[in-house]
C-alpha positions as CSV (number, residue, x, y, z in Angstrom):
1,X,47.2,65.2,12.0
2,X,50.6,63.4,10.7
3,X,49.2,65.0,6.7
4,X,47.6,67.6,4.7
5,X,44.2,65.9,3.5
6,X,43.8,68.6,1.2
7,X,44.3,65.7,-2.0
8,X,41.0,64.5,-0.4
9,X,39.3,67.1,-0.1
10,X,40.1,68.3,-3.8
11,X,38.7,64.9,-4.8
12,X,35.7,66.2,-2.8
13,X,34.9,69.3,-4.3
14,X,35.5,67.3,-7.9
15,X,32.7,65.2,-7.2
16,X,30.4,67.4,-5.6
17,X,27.0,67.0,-6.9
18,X,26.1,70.0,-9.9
19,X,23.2,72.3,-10.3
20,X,20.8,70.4,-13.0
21,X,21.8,71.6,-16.1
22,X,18.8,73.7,-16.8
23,X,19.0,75.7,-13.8
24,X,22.1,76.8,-14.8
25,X,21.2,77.5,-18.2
26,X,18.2,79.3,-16.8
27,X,20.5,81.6,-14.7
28,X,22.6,82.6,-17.1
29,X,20.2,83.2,-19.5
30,X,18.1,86.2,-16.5
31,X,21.4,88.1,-17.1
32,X,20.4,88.7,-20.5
33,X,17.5,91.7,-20.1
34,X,16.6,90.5,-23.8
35,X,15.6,86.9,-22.7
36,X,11.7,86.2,-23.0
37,X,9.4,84.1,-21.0
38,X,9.1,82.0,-24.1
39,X,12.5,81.0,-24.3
40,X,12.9,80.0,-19.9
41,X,9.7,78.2,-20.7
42,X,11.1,76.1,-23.5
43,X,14.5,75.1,-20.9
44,X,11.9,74.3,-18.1
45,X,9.9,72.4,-20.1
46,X,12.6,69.1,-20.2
47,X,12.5,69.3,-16.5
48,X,9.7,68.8,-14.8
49,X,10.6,68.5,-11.3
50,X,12.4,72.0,-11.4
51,X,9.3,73.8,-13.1
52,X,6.9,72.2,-10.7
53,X,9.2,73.6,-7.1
54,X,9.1,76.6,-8.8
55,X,5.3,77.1,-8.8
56,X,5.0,75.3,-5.4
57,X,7.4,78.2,-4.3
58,X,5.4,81.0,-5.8
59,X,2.3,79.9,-4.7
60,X,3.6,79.7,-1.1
61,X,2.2,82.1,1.5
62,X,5.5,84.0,1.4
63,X,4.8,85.8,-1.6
64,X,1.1,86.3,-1.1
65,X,0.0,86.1,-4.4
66,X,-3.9,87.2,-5.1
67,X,-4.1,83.9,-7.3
68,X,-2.4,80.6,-8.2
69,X,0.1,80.8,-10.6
70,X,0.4,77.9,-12.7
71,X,3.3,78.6,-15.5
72,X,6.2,79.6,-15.1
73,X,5.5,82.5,-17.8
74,X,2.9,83.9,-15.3
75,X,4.9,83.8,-12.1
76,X,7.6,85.9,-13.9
77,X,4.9,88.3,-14.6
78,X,3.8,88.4,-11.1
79,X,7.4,88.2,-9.8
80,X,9.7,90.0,-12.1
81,X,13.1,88.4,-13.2
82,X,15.3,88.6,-9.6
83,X,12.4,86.9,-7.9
84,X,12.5,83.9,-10.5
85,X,16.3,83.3,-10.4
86,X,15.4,83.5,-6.7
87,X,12.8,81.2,-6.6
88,X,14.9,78.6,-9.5
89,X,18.2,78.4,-7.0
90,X,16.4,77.9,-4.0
91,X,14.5,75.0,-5.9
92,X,17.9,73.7,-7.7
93,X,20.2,73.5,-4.1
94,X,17.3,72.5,-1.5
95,X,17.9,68.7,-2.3
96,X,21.6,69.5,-1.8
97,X,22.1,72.0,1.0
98,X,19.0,70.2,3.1
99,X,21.5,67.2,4.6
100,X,23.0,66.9,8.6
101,X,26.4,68.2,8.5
102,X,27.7,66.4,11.7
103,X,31.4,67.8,11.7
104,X,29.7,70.8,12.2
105,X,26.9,70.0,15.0
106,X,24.4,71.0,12.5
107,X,21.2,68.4,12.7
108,X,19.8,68.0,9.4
109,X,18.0,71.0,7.7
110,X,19.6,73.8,9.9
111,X,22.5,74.3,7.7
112,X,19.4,74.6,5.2
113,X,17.6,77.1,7.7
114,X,20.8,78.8,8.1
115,X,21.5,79.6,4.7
116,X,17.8,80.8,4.1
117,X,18.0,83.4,7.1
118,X,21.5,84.5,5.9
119,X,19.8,85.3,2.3
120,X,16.5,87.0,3.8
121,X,19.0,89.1,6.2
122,X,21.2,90.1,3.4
123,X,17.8,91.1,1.6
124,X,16.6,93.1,4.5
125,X,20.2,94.7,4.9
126,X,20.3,95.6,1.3
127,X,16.9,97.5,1.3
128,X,17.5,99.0,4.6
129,X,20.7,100.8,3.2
130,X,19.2,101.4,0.0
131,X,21.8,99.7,-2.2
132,X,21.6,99.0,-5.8
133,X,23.6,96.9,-8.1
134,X,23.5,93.6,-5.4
135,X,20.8,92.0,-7.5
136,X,23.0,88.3,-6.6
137,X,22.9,89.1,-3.1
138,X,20.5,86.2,-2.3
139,X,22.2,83.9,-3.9
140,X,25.7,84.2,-2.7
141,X,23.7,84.6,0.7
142,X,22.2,81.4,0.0
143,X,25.3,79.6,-0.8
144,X,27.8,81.2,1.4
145,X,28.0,78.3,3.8
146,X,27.8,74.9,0.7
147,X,31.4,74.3,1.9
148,X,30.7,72.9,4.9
149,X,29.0,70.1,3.5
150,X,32.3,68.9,1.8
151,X,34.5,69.5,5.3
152,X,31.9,68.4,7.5
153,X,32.7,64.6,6.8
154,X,36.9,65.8,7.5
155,X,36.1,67.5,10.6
156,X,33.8,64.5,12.0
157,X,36.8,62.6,11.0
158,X,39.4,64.8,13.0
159,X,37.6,65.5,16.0
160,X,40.1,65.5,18.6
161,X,42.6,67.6,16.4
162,X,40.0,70.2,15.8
163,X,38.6,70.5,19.6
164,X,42.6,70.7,20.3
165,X,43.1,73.8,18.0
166,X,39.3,75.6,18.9
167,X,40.4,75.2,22.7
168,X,42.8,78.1,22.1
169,X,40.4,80.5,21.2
170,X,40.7,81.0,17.8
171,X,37.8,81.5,15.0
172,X,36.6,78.6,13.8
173,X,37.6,79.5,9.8
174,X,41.3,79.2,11.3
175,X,40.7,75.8,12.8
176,X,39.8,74.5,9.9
177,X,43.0,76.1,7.8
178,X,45.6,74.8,10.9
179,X,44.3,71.5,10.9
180,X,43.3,70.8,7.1
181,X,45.2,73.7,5.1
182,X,41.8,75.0,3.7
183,X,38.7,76.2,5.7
184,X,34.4,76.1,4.0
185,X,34.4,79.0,2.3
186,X,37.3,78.6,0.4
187,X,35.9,75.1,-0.2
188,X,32.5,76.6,-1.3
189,X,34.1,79.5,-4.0
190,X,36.1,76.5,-5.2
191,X,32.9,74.2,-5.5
192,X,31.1,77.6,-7.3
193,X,33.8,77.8,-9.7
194,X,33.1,74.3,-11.1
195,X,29.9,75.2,-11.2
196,X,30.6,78.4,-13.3
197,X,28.9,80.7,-11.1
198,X,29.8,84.8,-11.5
199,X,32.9,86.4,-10.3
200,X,31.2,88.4,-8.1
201,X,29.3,84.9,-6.4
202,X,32.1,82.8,-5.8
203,X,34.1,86.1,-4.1
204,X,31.3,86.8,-1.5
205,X,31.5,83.5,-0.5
206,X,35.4,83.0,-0.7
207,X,35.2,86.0,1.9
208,X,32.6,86.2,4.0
209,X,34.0,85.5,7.1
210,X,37.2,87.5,6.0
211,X,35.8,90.6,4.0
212,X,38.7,92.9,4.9
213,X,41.3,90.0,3.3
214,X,39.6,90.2,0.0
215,X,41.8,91.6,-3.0
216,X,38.9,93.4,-4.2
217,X,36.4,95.7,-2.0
218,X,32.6,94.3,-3.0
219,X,29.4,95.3,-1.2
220,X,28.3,91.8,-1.7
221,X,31.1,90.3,0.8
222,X,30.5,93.0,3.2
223,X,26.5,92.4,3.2
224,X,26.8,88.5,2.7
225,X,29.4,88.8,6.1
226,X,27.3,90.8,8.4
227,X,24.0,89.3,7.4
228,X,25.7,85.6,8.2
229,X,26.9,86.9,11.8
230,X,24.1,88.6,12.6
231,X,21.7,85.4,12.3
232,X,24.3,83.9,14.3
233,X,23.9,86.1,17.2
234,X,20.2,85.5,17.4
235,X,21.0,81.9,17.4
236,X,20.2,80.7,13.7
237,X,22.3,77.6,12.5
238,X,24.5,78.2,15.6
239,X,26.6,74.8,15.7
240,X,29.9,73.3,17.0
241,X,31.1,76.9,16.1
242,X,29.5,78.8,18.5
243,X,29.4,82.5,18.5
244,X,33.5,82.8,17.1
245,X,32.7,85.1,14.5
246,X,32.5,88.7,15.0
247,X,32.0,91.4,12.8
248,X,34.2,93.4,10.8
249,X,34.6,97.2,11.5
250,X,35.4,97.3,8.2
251,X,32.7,96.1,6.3
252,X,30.1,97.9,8.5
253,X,31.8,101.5,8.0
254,X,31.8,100.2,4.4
255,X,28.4,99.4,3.2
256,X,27.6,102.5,5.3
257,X,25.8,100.7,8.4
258,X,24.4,102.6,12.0
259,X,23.5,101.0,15.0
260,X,20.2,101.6,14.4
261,X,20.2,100.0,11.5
262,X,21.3,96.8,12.6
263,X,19.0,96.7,15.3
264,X,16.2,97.5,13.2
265,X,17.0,94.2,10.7
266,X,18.0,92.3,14.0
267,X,14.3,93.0,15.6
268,X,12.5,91.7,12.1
269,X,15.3,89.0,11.1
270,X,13.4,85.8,13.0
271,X,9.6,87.4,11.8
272,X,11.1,87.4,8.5
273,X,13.3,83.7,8.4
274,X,10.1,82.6,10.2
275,X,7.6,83.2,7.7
276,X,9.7,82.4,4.8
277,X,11.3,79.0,6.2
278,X,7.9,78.3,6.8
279,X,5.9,78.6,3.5
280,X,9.5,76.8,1.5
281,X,9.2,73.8,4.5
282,X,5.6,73.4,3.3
283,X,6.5,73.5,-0.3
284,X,8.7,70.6,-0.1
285,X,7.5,68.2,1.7
């Protein structure tokens, strides 16, 4: 490339489509241990299209419920508080994350797929080792990969420069920064920042393929990383990237990991995205 399109790209992330406003109201608002069902209720109620993929999700076969739920109030009864914020940014980013990202070899609804497995990993890795204090875990999970639906449409656009740079070998994360002076999850914490997402969110996904660079040690970037390699070793939302990405010594000896451990989530990972990806697919059809 003869320049930097990184003024493009910032242009981009500037436009990039926001969470609807009541989602984002409702998330901030499930921080709050003092916040009723009355008072998500009366946000919900002035968008009906959020409220009504949030009871489609909770009467899906994933969660198995006895009866169907039909308010919101009742679901979070059933639920509990992390399974609702669950269940309103899955609704909120389907519309957005659900979209081919050619630049990436990704057909459309695998990035999607991908980002679910990544989140039902991190889930499984996070109960597996017993951690507490990762309640956001699914949703940085969830979002770790939203970058590469800005640099897709650069790396389409670049083809030859980018095929150039992965023929030497090098992870794909550095590609991206040698031939466009940024790389996706940079793009995605930048995207997350504009949409006011915690500290602790935008840094998992800032990191994830780099959790030993991060200023600040976090369980979340550790979990988020190995969850997002491990689904790409058994093949989900492998694309143009291949299998570049390995995982960190560090961030296993970290969060505390065995061998056994990781073959245990490994051996339930595709039961689990299965079942999951398959009750949300219905949902939203």
């Amino acid at each position: 490339m003869t320049r930097s399109p990184k003024k493009k790209i910032a242009r981009e992330i500037a436009s990039f489509p926001s969470i609807p406003q009541a989602a984002a109201k409702i998330l901030a608002m499930l921080d709050n241990p003092n916040t009723s069902a009355e008072e998500i209720g009366a946000v919900l109620r002035y968008d009906a299209g959020l409220t009504a993929n949030i009871l489609k999700l909770t009467n899906s076969s994933y969660f198995g419920l006895p009866s169907k739920v039909a308010s919101v109030r009742q679901a979070l009864v059933l639920l509990g508080w992390k399974k609702l914020a669950h269940l309103i940014m899955t609704a909120c980013v389907s519309a957005v994350m659900d979209k081919a990202v050619p630049g990436y070899g990704l057909p459309m609804g695998e990035l999607w797929r991908h980002s679910i497995a990544v989140s039902v990993v991190a889930e499984g890795l996070a109960k597996e080792l017993e951690m507490t204090g990762v309640d956001e875990i699914f949703t940085a999970a969830l979002l770790h990969d939203v970058g590469k639906l800005v640099l897709g449409a650069f790396i389409k656009a670049e083809t030859d420069s980018v095929d150039a740079t992965a023929d030497r070998g090098i992870s794909f994360e550095k590609v991206e920064r040698e031939v466009f002076g940024t790389d996706h999850a940079e793009i995605g914490a930048r995207i997350l920042q504009n949409w006011s997402f915690p500290e602790q969110i935008i840094s998992a996904v800032r990191w994830h393929h780099e959790p030993d660079g991060a200023p600040v040690s976090n369980p979340l970037i550790d979990i988020v990383h190995v969850a997002n390699v491990l689904c790409l070793m058994i093949g989900m939302g492998v694309g143009r990237e291949g299998l570049q990405y390995h995982l960190s010594d560090g961030a296993v000896q970290r969060i505390g990991l065995k061998e056994g451990q990781l073959e245990w989530v490994a051996a339930n990972a595709v039961s689990w995205v299965e079942e999951i990806l398959l009750s949300f697919a219905t949902q939203f059809e």
